[in-house]
C-alpha positions, 0 to 999 in steps of 0.5 A: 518381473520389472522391478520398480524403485522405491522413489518411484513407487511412492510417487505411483502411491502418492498419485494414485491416493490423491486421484482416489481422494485418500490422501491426508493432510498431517495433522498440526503438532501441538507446540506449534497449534498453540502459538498459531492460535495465540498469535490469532487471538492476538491479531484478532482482539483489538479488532473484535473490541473495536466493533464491542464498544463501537457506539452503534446507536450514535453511528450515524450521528457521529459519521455525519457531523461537520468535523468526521465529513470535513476530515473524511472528504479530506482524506479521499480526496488527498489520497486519491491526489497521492495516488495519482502522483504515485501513477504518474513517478513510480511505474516509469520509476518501476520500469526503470528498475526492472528494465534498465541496467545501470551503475548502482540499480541496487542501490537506487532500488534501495533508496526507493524503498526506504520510506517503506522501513522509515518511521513515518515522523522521520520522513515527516522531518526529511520533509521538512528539511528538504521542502519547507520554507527554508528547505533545500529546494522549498526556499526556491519553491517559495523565492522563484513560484511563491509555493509553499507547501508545509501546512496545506492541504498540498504538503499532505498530498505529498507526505502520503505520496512519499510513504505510499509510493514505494508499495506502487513501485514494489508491485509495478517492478515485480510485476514487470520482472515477470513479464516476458520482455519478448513482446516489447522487442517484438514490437520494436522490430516492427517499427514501434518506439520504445515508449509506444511499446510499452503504452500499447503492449507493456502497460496492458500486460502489468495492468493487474500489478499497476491496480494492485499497487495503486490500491495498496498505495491509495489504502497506505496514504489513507491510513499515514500518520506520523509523516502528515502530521509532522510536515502538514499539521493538524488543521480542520478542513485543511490538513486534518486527515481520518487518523489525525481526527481520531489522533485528536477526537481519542483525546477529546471525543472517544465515541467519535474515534471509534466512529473514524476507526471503524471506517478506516478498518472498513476500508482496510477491509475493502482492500483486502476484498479487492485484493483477495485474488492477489495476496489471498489465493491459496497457491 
């Protein structure tokens, strides 16, 4: 009679119960069900009070008033140009970094997603001191062109560009890592420049990871704050985004920063949805 190890009888049982369905998933210890539920209940209340005291009856003259319009169209469209401007610097950016091994990656790949852990009025500042009108580059900006872009509609651009980019270059660069770099050498023996390459082979290949990070990027741009603030302003029609209407209709208008809430948590929740493949596949 064979005899059969012990390791290897338990993998036979376990392959066989999970064939035959019988296999039973360990039930949840109580210490840890009660915090996982609080921690929900948590996450979940303010957003449940959101759509209680959401004035549905006046929705929908709140969401087309001239100022909710004016700060809405701003908003798309400065995240929309904030998103561009993260295509066009951070997947050459993420490239970079994933292909490319220089003196100091580590510490460039640092730098790059600092933005990510800098409170957001802090970047407004660095902003400031580095394009304003009497910045470090701004005064040439505005001595030799004449641009300035502290409080336009420009300057919001780029203060969503500086904290959204680096979720684009985090996705392109993880992407890229897991692309076999084979196919790129491939196309190099066969006479295809190394930009060639990655436009007709790479590019396609991290597709997925650009869309994932440009949506990431364009939900993070949306929703910025403290940086637009600080180096744009609060003006009407010019630089006033969705977060700063709400910012100033909470102190002057609830009804309508409940309004404004409610379309932004519309859109965070249209992110998620596009990005349910990605982030929310059980593996």
């Amino acid at each position: 009679m064979t005899r059969i190890d012990a390791p290897e009888a338990a993998a036979d049982t376990l392959v066989g119960g999970a064939r035959r369905g019988r296999v039973r998933r360990p039930g949840v210890p109580l210490p840890l069900l009660l915090p996982a539920l609080v921690g929900l209940a948590f996450l979940l209340l303010p957003l449940v009070a959101l759509l209680v005291r959401a004035p549905w009856h006046t929705l929908p003259d709140q969401l087309t008033s001239a100022e909710v319009w004016q700060a809405l169209r701003l908003s798309l469209v400065s995240a929309t140009a904030a998103t561009a401007v993260s295509l066009v610097l951070g997947v050459p950016l993420a490239w970079l970094l994933a292909r490319t091994d220089f003196p100091g990656r580590g510490f460039v790949r640092a730098l790059v997603t600092l933005p990510l852990v800098l409170p957001p009025v802090v970047g407004g500042v660095a902003l400031l001191l580095a394009l304003g009108r009497n910045g470090v580059v701004g005064r040439w900006l505005d001595s030799w062109f004449g641009i300035t872009l502290p409080f336009t509609t420009a300057g919001v651009v780029v203060a969503e560009a500086f904290v959204a980019m680096p979720f684009l270059v985090i996705s392109v660069e993880g992407t890229l890592r897991a692309a076999d770099p084979r196919y790129e050498e491939a196309a190099t023996t066969l006479g295809a420049s190394r930009f060639t390459a990655f436009r007709r082979v790479t590019l396609p290949l991290i597709a997925p990871g650009v869309a994932a990070g440009a949506v990431l990027a364009w939900a993070r741009a949306l929703g910025e704050f403290g940086a637009t603030i600080t180096f744009a302003g609060n003006f009407p029609g010019r630089t006033q985004t969705m977060p700063l209407a709400v910012y100033l209709a909470l102190q002057n208008d609830p009804a309508a920063a409940i309004a404004l809430s409610l379309v932004l948590l519309a859109v965070s929740i249209a992110v998620l949805a596009g990005l349910r493949d990605r982030w929310m596949t059980a593996s």
